[in-house]
C-alpha positions in Angstrom: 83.1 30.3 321.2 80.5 28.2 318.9 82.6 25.2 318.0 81.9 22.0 315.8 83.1 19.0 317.4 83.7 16.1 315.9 82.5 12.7 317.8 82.6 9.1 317.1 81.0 8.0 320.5 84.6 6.8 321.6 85.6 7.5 325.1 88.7 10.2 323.0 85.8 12.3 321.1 83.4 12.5 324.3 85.6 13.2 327.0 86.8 16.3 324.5 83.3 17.3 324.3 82.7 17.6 328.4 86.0 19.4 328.7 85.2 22.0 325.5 81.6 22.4 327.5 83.5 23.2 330.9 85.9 25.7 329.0 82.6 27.5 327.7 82.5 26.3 324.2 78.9 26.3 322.4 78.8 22.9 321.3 77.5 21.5 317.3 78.6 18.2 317.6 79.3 16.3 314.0 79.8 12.2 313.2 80.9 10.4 310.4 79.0 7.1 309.1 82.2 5.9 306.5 81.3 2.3 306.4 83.1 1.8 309.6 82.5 -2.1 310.7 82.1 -0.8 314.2 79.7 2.0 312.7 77.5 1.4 316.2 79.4 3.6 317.9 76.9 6.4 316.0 74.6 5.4 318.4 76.9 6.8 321.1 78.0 9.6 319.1 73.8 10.2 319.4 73.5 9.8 323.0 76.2 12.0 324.1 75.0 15.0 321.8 71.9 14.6 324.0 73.5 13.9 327.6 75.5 17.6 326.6 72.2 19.1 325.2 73.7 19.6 322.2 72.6 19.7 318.4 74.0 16.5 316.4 74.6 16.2 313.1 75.4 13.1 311.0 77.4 13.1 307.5 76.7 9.2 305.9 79.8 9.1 303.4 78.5 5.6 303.3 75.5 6.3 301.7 76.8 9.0 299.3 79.4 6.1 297.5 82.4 7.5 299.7 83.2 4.1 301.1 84.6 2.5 298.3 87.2 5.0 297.8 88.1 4.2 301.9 88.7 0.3 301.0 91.9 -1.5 302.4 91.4 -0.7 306.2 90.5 -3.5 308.3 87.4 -0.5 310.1 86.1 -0.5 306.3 87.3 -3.4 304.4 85.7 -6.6 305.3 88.2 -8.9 303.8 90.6 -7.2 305.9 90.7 -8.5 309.4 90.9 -6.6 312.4 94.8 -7.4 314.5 94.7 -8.3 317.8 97.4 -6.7 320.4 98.8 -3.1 321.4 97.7 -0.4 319.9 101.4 0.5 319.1 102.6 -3.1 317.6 102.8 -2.6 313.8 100.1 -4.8 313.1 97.8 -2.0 314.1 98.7 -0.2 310.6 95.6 -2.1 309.3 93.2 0.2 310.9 94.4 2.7 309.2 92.0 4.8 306.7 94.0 6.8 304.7 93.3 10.7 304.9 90.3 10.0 306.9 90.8 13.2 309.4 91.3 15.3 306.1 88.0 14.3 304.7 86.1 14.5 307.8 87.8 17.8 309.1 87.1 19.5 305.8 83.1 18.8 305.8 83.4 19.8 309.7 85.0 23.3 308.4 82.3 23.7 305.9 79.6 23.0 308.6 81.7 25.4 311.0 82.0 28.3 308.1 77.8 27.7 307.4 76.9 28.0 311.0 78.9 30.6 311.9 81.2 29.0 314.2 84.9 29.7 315.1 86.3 26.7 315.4 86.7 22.8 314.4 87.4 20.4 316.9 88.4 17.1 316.9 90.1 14.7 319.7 93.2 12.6 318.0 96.0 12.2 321.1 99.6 11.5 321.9 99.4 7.6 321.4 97.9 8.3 318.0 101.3 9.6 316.8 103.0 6.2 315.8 100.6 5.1 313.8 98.7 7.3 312.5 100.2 10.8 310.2 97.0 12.5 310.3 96.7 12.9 314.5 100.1 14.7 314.9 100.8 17.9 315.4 102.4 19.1 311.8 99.0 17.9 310.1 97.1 20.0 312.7 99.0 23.0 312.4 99.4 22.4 308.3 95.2 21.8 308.3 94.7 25.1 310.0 96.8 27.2 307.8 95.4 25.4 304.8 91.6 26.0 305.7 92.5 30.1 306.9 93.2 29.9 303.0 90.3 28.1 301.8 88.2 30.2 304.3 89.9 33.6 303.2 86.9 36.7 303.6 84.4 33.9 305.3 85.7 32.8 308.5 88.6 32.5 310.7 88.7 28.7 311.9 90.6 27.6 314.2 91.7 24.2 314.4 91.6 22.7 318.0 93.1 19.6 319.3 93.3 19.4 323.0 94.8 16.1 322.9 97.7 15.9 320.3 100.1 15.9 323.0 98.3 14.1 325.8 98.5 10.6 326.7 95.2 8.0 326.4 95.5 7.6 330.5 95.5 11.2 331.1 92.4 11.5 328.8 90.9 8.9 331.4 91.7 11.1 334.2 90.5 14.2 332.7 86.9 12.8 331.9 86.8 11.0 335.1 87.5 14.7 336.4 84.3 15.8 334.6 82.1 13.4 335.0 82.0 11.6 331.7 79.6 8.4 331.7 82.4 6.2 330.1 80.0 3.3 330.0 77.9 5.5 327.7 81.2 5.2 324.7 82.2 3.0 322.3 85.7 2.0 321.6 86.6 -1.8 320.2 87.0 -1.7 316.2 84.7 -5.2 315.7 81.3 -3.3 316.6 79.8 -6.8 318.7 77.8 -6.6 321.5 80.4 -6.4 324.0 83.8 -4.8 323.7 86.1 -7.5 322.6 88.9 -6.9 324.3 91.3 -8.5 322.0 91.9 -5.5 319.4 93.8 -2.5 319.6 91.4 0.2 321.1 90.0 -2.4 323.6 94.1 -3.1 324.5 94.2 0.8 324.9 91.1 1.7 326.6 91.5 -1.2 329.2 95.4 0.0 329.8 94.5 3.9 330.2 91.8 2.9 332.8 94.7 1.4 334.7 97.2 3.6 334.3 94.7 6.3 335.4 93.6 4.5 338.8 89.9 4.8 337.2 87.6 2.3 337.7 87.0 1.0 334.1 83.0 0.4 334.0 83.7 -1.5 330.2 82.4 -5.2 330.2 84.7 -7.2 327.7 84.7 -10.6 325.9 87.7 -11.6 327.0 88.9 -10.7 330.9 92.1 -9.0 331.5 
């Protein structure tokens, strides 16, 4: 099945991309530039697309005006700062940018409905659920039924998300299983030159790895 995959470069997005690969999906992988603050994670959306051999495409909201109707999230909002702690403490709520997977998986179903392909793809998971309404399940399931309407007579998308029930650790374990450079993603929200270690994604990352029993190749600011 042709399938358009949407990547940020995060360890989630690429260890999706291997496993759709292994399961015999034709990969066209899409990114979103939304004025993220940790927007280098592109770069990583870049290199997998050419580890995989696979066409990448890039959709700069940024530079169309788009991210000033995203403002308010500490990953867009540069007044608001990015909390420190678990990814599940309530402080993470910050990070949230509201509607983004709408927005991002309806340009990926118009790509997917242009190229001919059969599916959308996208890698939200299990630890998403608390915080985040648009990674769990009832948004899937209501997205898909929404686009078979706005796709009626042009395609039949499905809407795949491998991960909505899986835990981060078990994401670990599957890439580990298919040999996903993990060095070669990008996680932490504050886009420096190392992961920082503090934030919630760096909390997250660094606990899956553990929980796994996978060696966790990340360097951080701050040690564990």
């Amino acid at each position: 099945m042709s399938t358009v995959a949407v990547v940020s470069g995060g360890l989630d997005s690429s260890v999706m991309a291997y496993l759709l690969r292994a399961q015999g999906h034709s990969l066209h992988l899409l990114s979103f530039d939304y004025g993220q603050r940790h927007r280098k994670e592109l770069d990583y959306a870049r290199g997998l697309a050419a580890d995989l051999g696979a066409p990448w495409e890039l959709c700069d909201l940024h530079a169309a005006g788009m991210t000033r109707f995203l403002r308010g999230s500490a990953l867009t909002d540069s007044s608001v700062e990015v909390p420190e702690g678990h990814y599940a403490d309530e402080s993470m709520r910050a990070t949230v940018v509201p509607n983004r997977n709408a927005v991002m998986l309806s340009i990926a179903c118009s790509l997917a409905g242009s190229i001919g392909a059969g599916a959308v793809a996208f890698a939200v998971h299990g630890g998403d659920h608390p915080i985040y309404p648009d990674c769990r399940p009832a948004f899937v399931a209501a997205f898909e039924a929404m686009e078979k309407l706005a796709m009626e007579g042009m395609a039949d998308l499905r809407v795949l998300a491998p991960f909505v029930e899986v835990t981060k650790d078990a994401i670990v374990r599957i890439g580990a299983e298919h040999g996903v450079p993990f060095e070669r993603t990008w996680s932490c929200y504050n886009g420096r030159a190392l992961h920082c270690g503090r934030c919630g994604t760096c909390y997250e990352r660094r606990e899956a790895f553990a929980l796994a029993g996978v060696d966790d190749p990340t360097s951080y600011e701050v040690a564990a």
